[in-house]
Structure formats: structure tokens, C-alpha cells
N, CA, C and O atoms as CSV, one atom per row, in Angstrom:
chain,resi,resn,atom,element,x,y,z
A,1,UNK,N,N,0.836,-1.179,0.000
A,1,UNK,CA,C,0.000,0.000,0.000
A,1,UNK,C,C,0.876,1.237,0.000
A,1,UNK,O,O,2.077,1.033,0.178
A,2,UNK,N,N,0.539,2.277,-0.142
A,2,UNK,CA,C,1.100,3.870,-0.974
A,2,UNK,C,C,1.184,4.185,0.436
A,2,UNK,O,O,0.260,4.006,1.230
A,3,UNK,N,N,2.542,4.751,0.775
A,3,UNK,CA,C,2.627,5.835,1.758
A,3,UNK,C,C,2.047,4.763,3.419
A,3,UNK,O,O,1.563,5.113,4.496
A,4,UNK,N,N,2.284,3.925,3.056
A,4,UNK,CA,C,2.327,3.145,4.527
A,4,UNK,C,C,0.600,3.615,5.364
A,4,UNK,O,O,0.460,3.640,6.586
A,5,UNK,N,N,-0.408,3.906,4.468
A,5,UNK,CA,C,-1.795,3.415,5.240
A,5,UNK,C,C,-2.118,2.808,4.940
A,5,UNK,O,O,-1.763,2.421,3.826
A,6,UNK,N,N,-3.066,2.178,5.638
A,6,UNK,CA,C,-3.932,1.300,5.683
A,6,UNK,C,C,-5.127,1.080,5.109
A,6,UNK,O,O,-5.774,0.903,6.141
A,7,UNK,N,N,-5.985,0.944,4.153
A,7,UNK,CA,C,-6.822,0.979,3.771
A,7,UNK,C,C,-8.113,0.365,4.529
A,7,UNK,O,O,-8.232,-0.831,4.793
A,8,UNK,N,N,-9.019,1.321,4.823
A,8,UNK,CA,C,-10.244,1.028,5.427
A,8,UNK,C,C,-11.680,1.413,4.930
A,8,UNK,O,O,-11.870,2.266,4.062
A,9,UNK,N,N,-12.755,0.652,5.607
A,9,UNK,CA,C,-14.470,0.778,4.785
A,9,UNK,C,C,-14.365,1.800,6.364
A,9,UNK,O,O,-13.569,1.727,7.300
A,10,UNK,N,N,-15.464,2.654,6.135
A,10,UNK,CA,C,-15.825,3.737,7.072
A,10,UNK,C,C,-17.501,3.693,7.105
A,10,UNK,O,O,-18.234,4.322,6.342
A,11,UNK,N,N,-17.868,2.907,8.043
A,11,UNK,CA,C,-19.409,2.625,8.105
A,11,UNK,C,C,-20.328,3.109,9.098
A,11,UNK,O,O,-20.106,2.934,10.296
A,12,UNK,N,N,-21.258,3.656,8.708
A,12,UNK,CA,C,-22.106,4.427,9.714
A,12,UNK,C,C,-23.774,4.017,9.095
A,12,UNK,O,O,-24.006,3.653,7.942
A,13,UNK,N,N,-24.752,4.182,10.142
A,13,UNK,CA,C,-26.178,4.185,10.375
A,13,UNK,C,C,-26.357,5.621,10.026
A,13,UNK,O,O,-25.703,6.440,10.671
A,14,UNK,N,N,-27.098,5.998,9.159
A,14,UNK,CA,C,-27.639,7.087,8.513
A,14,UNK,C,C,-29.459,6.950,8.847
A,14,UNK,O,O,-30.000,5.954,8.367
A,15,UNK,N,N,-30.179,7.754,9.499
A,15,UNK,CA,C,-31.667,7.953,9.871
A,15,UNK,C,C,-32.474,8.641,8.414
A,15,UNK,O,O,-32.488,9.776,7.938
A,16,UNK,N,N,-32.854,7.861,8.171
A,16,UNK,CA,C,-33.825,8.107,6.549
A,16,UNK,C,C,-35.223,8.789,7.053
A,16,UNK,O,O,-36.097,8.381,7.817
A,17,UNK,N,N,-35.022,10.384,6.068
A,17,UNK,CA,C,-36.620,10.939,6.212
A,17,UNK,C,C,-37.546,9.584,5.476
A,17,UNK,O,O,-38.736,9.888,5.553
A,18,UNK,N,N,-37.393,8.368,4.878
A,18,UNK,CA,C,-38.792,8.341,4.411
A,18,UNK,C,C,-39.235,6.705,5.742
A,18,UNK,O,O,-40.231,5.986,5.660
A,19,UNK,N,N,-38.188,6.607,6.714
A,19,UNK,CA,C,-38.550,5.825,7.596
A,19,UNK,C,C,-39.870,5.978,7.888
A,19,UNK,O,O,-40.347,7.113,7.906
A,20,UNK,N,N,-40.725,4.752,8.185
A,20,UNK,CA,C,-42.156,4.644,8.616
A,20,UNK,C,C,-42.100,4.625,10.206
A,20,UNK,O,O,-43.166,4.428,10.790
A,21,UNK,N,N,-41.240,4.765,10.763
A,21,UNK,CA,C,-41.303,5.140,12.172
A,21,UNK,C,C,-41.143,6.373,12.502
A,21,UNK,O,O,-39.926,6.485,12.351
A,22,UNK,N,N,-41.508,7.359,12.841
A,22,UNK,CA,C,-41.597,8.804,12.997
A,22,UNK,C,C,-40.934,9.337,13.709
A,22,UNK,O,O,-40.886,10.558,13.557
A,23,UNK,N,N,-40.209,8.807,14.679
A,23,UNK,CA,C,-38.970,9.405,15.569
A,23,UNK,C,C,-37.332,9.018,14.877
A,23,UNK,O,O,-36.330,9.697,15.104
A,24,UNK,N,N,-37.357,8.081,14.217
A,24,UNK,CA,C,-36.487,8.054,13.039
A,24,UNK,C,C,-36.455,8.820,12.228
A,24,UNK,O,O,-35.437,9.497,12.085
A,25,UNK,N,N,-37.566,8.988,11.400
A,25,UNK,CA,C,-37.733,10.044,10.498
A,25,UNK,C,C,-37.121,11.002,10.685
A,25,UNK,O,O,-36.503,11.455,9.722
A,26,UNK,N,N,-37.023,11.857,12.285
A,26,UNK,CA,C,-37.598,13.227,12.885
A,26,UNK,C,C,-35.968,13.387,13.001
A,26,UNK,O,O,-35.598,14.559,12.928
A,27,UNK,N,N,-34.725,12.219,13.202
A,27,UNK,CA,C,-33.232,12.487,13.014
A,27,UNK,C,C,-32.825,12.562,11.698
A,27,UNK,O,O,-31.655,12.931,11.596
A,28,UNK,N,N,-33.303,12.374,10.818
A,28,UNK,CA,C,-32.576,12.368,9.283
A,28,UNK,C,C,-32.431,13.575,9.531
A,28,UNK,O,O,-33.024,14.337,10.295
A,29,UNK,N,N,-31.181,13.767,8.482
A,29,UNK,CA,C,-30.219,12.833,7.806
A,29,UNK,C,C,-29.069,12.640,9.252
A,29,UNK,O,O,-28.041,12.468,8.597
A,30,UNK,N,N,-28.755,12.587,10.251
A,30,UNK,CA,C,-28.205,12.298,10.993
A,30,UNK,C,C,-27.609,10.917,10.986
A,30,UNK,O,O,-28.291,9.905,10.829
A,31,UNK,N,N,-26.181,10.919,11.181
A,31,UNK,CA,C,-25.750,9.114,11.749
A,31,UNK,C,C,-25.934,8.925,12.889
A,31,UNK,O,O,-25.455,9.652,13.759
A,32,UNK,N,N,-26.818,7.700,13.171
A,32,UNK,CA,C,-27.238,7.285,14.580
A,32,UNK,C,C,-26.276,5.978,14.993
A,32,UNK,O,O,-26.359,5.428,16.091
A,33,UNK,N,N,-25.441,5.608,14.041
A,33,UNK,CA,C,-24.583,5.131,14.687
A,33,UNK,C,C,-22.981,4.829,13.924
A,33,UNK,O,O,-22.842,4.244,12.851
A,34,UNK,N,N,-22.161,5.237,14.546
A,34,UNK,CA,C,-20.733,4.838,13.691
A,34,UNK,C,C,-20.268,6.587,14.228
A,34,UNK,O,O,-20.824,7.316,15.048
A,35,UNK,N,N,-19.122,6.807,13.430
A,35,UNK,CA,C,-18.526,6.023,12.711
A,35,UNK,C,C,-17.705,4.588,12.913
A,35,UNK,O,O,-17.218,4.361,14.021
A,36,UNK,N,N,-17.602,3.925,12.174
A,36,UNK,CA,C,-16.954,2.156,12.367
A,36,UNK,C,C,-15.667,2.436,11.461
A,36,UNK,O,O,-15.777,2.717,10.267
A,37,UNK,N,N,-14.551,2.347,12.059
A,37,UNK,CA,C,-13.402,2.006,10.584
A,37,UNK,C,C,-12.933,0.779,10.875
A,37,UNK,O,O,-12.515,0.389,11.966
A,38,UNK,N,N,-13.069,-0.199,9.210
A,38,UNK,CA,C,-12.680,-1.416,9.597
A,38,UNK,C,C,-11.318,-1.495,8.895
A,38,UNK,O,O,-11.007,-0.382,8.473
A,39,UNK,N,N,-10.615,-2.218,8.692
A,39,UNK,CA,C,-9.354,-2.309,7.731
A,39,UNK,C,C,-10.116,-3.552,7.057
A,39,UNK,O,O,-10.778,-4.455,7.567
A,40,UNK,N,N,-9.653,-3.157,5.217
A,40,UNK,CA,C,-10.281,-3.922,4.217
A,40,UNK,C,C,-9.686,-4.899,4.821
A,40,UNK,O,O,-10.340,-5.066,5.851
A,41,UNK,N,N,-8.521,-5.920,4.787
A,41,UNK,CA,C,-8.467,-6.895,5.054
A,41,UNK,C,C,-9.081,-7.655,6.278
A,41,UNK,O,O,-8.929,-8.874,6.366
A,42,UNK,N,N,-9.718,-7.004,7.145
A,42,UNK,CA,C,-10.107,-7.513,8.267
A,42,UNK,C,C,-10.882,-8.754,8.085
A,42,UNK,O,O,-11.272,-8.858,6.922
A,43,UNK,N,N,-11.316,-9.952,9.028
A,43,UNK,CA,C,-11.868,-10.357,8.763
A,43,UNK,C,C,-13.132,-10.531,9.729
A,43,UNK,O,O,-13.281,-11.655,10.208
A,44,UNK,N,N,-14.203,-9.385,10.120
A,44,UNK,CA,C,-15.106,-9.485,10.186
A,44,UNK,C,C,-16.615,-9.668,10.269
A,44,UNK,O,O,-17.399,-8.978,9.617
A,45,UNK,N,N,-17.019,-10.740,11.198
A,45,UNK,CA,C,-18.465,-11.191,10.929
A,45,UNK,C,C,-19.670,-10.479,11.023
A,45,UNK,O,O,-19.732,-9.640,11.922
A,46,UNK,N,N,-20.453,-10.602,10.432
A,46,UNK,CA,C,-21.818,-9.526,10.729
A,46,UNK,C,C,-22.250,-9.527,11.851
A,46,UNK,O,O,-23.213,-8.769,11.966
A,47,UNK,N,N,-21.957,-10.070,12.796
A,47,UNK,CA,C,-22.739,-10.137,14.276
A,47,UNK,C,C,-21.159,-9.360,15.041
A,47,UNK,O,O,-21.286,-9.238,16.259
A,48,UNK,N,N,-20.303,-9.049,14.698
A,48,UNK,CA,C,-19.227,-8.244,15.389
A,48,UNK,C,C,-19.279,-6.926,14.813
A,48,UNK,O,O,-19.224,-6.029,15.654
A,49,UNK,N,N,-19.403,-6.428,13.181
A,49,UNK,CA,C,-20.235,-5.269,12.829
A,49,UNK,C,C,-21.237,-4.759,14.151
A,49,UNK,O,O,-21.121,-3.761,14.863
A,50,UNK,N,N,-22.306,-5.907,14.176
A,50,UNK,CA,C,-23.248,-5.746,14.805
A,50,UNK,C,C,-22.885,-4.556,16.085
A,50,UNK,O,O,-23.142,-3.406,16.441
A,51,UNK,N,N,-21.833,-6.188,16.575
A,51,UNK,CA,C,-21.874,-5.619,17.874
A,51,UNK,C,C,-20.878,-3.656,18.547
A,51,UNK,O,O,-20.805,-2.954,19.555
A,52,UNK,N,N,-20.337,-3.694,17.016
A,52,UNK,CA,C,-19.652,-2.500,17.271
A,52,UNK,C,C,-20.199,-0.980,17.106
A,52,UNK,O,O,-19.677,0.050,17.534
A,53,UNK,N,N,-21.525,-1.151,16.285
A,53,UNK,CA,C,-22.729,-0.321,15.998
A,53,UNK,C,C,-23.237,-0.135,17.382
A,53,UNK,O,O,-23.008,0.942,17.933
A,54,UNK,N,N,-23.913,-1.076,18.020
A,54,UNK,CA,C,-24.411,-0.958,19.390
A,54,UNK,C,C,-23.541,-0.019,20.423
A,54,UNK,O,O,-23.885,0.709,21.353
A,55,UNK,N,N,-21.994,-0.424,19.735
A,55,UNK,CA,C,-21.299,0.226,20.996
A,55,UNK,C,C,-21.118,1.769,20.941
A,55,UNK,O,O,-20.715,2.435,21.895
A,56,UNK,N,N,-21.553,2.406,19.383
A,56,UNK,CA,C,-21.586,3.419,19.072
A,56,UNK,C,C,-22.784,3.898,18.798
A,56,UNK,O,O,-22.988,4.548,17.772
A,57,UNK,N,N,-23.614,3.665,19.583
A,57,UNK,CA,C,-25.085,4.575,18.978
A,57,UNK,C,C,-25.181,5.567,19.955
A,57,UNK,O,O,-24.804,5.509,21.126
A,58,UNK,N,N,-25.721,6.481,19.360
A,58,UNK,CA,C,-25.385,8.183,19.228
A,58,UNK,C,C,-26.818,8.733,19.902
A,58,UNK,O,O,-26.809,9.796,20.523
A,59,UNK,N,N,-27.906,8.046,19.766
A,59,UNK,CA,C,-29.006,8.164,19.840
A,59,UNK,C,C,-29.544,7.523,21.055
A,59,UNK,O,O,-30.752,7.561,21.291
């Protein structure tokens, strides 16, 4: 890799105006949870995603 970083996905929960729940709605466009930086090579499962969202919710 160029210049010795690391390459990473940068993942966040974004609150959608057209959510059918109305207190969701009422945060768009806000991230309600993240930011997450993973390193591309990582090898992460969806239930550790999971659990790192939880550890960052904002809301």
C-alpha cells in the first residue's frame, strides 16, 4: 500500500426521512450510529459489525 496506510471501509447508520417510524424520520439525515473504521483486510463477521454499531449509537 502507498505511503504506509492502511486501507479502510468507514461505516455508519444514517436515519432516513422516508422511515415509517416517525422518531427516526424526525433524526434524518443524521448518523445514529458509527462512525466504524474497519481495515479492508479484516476479517469481520456480521454479528461483530453488529456488535460494534451498538457500541456506538449516538441516539
Amino acid at each position: 500500500m502507498s505511503g504506509g496506510l492502511n486501507k479502510k471501509h468507514d461505516l455508519q447508520i444514517q436515519a432516513g426521512r422516508e422511515s415509517w417510524v416517525s422518531s427516526i424520520a424526525m433524526l434524518a439525515p443524521d448518523t445514529v450510529a458509527g462512525p466504524e473504521l474497519i481495515e479492508v483486510e479484516d476479517e469481520v463477521t456480521p454479528q461483530e459489525v453488529r456488535d460494534m454499531f451498538l457500541g456506538k449509537m449516538l441516539v
